[in-house]
C-alpha positions in Angstrom: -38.8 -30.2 -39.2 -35.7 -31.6 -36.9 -36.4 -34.8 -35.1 -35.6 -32.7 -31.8 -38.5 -30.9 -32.8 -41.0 -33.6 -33.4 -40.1 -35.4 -30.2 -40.0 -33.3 -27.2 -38.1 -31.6 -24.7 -35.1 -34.0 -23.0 -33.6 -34.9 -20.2 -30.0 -35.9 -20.8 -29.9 -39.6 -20.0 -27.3 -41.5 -17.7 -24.8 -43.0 -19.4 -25.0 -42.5 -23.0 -22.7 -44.4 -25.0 -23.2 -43.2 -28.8 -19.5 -43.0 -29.0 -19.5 -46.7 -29.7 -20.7 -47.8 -33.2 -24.4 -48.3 -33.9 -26.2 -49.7 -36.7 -29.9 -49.7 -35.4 -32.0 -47.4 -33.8 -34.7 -48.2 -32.0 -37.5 -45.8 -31.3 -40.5 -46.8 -29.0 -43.7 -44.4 -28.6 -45.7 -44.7 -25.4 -49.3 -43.6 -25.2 -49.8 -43.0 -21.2 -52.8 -43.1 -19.1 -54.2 -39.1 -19.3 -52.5 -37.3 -16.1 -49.9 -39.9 -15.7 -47.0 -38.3 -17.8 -45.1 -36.3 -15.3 -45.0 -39.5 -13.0 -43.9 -41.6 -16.5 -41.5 -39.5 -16.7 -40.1 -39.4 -13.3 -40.1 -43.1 -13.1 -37.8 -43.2 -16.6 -35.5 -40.4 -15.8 -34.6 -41.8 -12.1 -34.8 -45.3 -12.3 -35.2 -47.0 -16.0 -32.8 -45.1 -17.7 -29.9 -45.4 -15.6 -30.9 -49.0 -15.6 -30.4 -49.7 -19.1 -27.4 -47.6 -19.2 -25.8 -50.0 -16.3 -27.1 -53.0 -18.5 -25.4 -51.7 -21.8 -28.0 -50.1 -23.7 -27.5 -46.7 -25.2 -30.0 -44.3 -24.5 -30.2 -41.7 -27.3 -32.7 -39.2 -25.7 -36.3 -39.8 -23.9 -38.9 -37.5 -22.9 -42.5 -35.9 -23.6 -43.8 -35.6 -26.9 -44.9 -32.3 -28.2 -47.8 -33.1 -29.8 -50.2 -33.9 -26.7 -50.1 -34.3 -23.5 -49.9 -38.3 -23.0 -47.1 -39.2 -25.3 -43.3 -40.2 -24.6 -40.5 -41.4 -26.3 -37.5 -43.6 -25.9 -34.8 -43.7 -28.5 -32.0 -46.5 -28.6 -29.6 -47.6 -29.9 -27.7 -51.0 -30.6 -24.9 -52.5 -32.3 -27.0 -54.8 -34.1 -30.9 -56.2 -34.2 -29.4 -59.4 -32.5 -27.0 -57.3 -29.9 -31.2 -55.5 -29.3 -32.3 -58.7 -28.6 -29.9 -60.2 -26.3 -29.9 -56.5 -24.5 -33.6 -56.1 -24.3 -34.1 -59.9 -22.9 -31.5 -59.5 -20.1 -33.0 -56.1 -19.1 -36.8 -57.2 -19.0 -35.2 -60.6 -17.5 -33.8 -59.1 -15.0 -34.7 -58.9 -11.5 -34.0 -55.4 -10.2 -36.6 -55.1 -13.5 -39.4 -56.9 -12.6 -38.8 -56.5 -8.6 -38.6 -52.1 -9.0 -39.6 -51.3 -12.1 -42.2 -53.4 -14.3 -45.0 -52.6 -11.5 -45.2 -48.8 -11.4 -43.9 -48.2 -15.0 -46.5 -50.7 -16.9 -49.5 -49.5 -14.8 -48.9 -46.2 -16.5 -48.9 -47.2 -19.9 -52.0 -47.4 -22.1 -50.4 -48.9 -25.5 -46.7 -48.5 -27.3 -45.6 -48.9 -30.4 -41.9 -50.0 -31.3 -40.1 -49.2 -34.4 -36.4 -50.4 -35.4 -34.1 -48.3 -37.8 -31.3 -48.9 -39.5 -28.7 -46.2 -38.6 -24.9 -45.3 -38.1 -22.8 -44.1 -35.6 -22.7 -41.0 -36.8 -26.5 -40.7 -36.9 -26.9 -41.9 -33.2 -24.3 -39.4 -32.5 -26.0 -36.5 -33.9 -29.4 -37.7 -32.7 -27.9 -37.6 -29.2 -26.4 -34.1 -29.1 -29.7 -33.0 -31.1 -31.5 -34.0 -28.3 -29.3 -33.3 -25.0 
């Protein structure tokens, strides 16, 4: 089965960098409160999203899961586990973060689970125009 399948339906994500070279790919899961999905997915799509893209983080592709109804995923990419790092603490750091976003998005999510892959550009590549 293709990981498009597995994952979900997408909404193409503001500015998506996979052009650049990437050796890890991180994929986080999110279990969401029962009912709360839609809303979840909203908040992503319009406001986290295009944040991380304006902080330097490649979004691969995000969205529902098909197997229930209160999944998502985001999938990432970075340069490096250190260049993850350094990314992911400016971004939760951040003010427009914790001021607009940490609120509304974290009351919405039950549990999540992160996993980090090793990967190349090509593979973040193909993952992305899998999923758009």
């Amino acid at each position: 089965m293709e990981l498009a399948a597995l994952l979900g339906t997408i909404t193409r994500p503001f500015g998506t960098r996979v052009d650049q070279v990437s050796t890890v790919l991180e994929l986080r899961v999110y279990a969401i409160h029962p009912g709360q999905r839609d809303r979840f997915h909203t908040l992503m799509a319009e406001g986290v999203v295009p944040m991380l893209g304006r902080h330097g983080v490649d979004v691969v592709g995000h969205g529902p899961s098909r197997h229930d109804a209160d999944h998502y995923y985001l999938l990432r990419a970075f340069p490096s586990v250190e260049a993850r790092e350094k990314a992911l603490t400016a971004f939760y750091g951040s003010r427009e973060w914790n001021d607009d976003h940490d609120g509304p998005v974290m009351a919405l999510i039950a549990s999540y689970n992160t996993a980090v892959l090793p990967a190349s550009a090509e593979t973040a590549r193909s993952l992305a125009a899998d999923l758009a």
